[in-house]
C-alpha positions in Angstrom: -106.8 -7.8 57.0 -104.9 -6.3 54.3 -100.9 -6.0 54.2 -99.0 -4.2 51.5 -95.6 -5.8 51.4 -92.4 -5.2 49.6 -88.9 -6.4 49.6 -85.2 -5.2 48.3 -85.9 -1.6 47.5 -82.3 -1.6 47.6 -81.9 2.4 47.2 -84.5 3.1 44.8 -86.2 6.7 45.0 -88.3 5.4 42.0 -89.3 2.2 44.4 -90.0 3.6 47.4 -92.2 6.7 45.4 -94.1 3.9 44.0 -94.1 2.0 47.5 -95.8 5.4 48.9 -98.2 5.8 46.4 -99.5 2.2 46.3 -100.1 2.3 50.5 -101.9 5.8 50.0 -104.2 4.2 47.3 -104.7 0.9 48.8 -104.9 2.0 52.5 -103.7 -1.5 53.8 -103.7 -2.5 57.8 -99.9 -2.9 58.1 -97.1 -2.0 55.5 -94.4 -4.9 55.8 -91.1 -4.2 54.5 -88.8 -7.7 53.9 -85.3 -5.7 54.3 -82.6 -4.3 52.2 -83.8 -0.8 51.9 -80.9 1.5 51.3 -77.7 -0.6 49.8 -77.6 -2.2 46.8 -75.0 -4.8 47.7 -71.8 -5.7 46.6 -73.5 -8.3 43.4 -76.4 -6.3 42.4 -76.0 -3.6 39.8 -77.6 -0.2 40.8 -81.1 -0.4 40.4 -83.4 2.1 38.3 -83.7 5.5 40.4 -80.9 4.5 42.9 -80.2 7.4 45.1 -79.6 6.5 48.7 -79.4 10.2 50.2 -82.9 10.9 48.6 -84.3 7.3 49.9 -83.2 9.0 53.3 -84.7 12.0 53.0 -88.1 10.1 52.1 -88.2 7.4 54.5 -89.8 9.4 57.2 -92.9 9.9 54.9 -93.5 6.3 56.1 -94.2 7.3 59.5 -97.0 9.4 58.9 -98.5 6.5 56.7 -102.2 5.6 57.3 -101.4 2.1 58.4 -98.5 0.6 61.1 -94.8 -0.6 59.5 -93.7 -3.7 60.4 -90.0 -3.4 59.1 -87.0 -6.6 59.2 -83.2 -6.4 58.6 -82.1 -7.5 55.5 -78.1 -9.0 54.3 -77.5 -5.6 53.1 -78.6 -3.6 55.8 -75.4 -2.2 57.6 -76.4 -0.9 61.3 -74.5 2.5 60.1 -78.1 2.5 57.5 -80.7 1.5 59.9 -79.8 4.0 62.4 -80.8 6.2 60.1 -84.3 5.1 59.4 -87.5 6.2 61.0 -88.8 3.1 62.2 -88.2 -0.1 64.0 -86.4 -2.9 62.2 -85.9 -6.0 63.8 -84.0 -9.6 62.9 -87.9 -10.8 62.4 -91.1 -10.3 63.2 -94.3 -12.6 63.6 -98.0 -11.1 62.4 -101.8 -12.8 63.2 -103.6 -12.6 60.4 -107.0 -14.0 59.8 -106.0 -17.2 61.1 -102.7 -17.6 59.6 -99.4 -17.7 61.6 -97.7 -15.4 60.0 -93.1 -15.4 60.4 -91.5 -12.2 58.8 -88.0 -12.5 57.8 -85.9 -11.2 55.1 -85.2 -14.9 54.4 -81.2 -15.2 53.9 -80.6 -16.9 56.8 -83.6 -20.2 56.5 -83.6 -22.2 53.9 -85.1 -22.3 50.3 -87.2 -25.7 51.1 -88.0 -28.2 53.8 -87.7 -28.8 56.1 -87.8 -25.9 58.3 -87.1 -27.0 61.8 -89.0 -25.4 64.3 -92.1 -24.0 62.2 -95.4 -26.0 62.6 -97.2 -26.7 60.0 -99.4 -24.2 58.5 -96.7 -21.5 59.5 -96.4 -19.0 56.6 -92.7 -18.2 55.7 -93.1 -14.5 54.3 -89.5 -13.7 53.2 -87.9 -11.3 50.9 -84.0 -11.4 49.7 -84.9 -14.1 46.3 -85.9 -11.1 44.3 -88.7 -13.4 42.9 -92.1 -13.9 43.5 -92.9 -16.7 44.7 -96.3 -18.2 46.7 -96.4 -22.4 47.6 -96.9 -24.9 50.1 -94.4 -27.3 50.4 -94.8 -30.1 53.6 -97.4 -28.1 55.2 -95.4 -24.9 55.4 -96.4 -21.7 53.4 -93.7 -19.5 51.0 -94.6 -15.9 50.0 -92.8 -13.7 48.2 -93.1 -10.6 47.1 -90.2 -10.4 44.4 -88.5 -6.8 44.3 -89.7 -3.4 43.3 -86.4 -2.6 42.0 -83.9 -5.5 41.5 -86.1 -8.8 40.2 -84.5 -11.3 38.9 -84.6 -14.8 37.1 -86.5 -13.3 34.4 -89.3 -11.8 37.4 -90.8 -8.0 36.9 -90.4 -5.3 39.4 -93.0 -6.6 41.9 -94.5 -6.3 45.3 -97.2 -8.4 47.4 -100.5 -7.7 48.4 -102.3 -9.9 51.2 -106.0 -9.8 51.9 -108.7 -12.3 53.8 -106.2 -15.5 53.4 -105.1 -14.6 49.8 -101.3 -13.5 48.9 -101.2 -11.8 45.7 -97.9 -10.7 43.5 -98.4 -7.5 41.8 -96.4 -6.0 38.9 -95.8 -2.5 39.1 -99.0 -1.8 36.7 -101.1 -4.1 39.3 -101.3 -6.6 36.7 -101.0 -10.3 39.0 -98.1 -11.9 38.7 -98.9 -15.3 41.0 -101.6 -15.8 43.8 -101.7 -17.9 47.0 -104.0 -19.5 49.8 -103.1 -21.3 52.3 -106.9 -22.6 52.4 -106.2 -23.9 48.8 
C-alpha cells in the first residue's frame, strides 16, 4: 500500500498546490490528511501562500483525486471551517496496512511519549500537530510524522510523509528524504 500524508497546511494555497500535484504524480492508495487545514492559529505566523478563501475554493479538487481521503480534525479546526470542506473529517481514524495497525490522529490530545494507555504494542501512532518529522519506536509503539508543508518548525523543512510496503518516509518539498522508518527495523 502506498499513503501520501500530510499535516498542518494551515491555509496555504502554495501547500495544498503542492499537496495536489505530489498525489497526481505519485498516485498513492489513500491520501491522509493529519488536520489543521484552513486556520493558522492564534501562535503561528501566517504561513508562505496563506489564503484561506483560495484553500476553499481548491479543496474540492481533492474529491476527484485518484485515491480515497482519509481526513482528521486538527486544534485549529473550528466546526464553522470543516463544514466547509468536501470530505469527511473525523476526531480519528484507524487504517490496515500491510500488517501494521495503523491510529490516525492529529496528535494534540495523546502524549509525546510512553506510555500510551490503551495501544498495543506494535500500534503505529501517525500524528500531525508537532510540525516536525519525526519516525521511532519507543516501548513497542510506533511514531510517524510527517512535519508540515507549510509551518515546520524546530529548525525542520517544509515536509510531508510518504508510506509504502512497511516503510515511512519524510520528504522535503524537493523529495529529497528527510528521516525514514520501519516498524520491521
Amino acid at each position: 500500500m502506498r499513503m501520501l500524508i500530510a499535516s498542518d497546511l494551515h491555509g496555504s494555497l502554495d501547500s495544498l498546490r503542492f499537496l495536489l500535484d505530489r498525489t497526481y504524480a505519485l498516485l498513492p492508495d489513500k491520501l491522509v490528511l493529519l488536520g489543521d487545514f484552513v486556520y493558522h492559529g492564534p501562535r503561528n505566523p501566517l504561513p508562505q501562500g496563506y489564503d484561506t478563501r483560495s484553500v476553499l475554493k481548491t479543496l474540492p479538487d481533492l474529491t476527484s483525486l485518484p485515491c480515497p481521503v482519509v481526513a482528521v480534525k486538527g486544534n485549529c479546526d473550528a466546526e464553522v471551517d470543516l463544514g466547509l470542506l468536501p470530505f469527511p473529517v473525523t476526531e480519528q481514524a484507524w487504517i490496515s496496512a500491510d500488517g501494521l495497525n495503523i491510529f490516525v490522529s492529529h496528535g494534540h490530545r495523546l502524549p509525546e511519549y510512553p506510555p500510551c494507555p490503551g495501544f498495543a504494542a506494535g500500534t503505529v501512532l501517525l500524528r500531525g500537530h508537532s510540525h516536525v518529522p519525526r519516525g521511532e519506536t519507543l516501548d513497542g509503539l510506533h511514531f510517524w510524522n510527517p512535519g508540515s508543508l507549510s509551518l515546520p518548525k524546530q529548525g525542520s523543512v517544509r515536509s510531508y510523509g510518504l508510506y509504502e510496503d512497511g516503510m515511512f518516509r519524510v520528504l522535503d518539498m524537493r523529495d529529497n528524504e528527510v528521516l525514514r522508518h520501519s516498524p520491521a527495523a
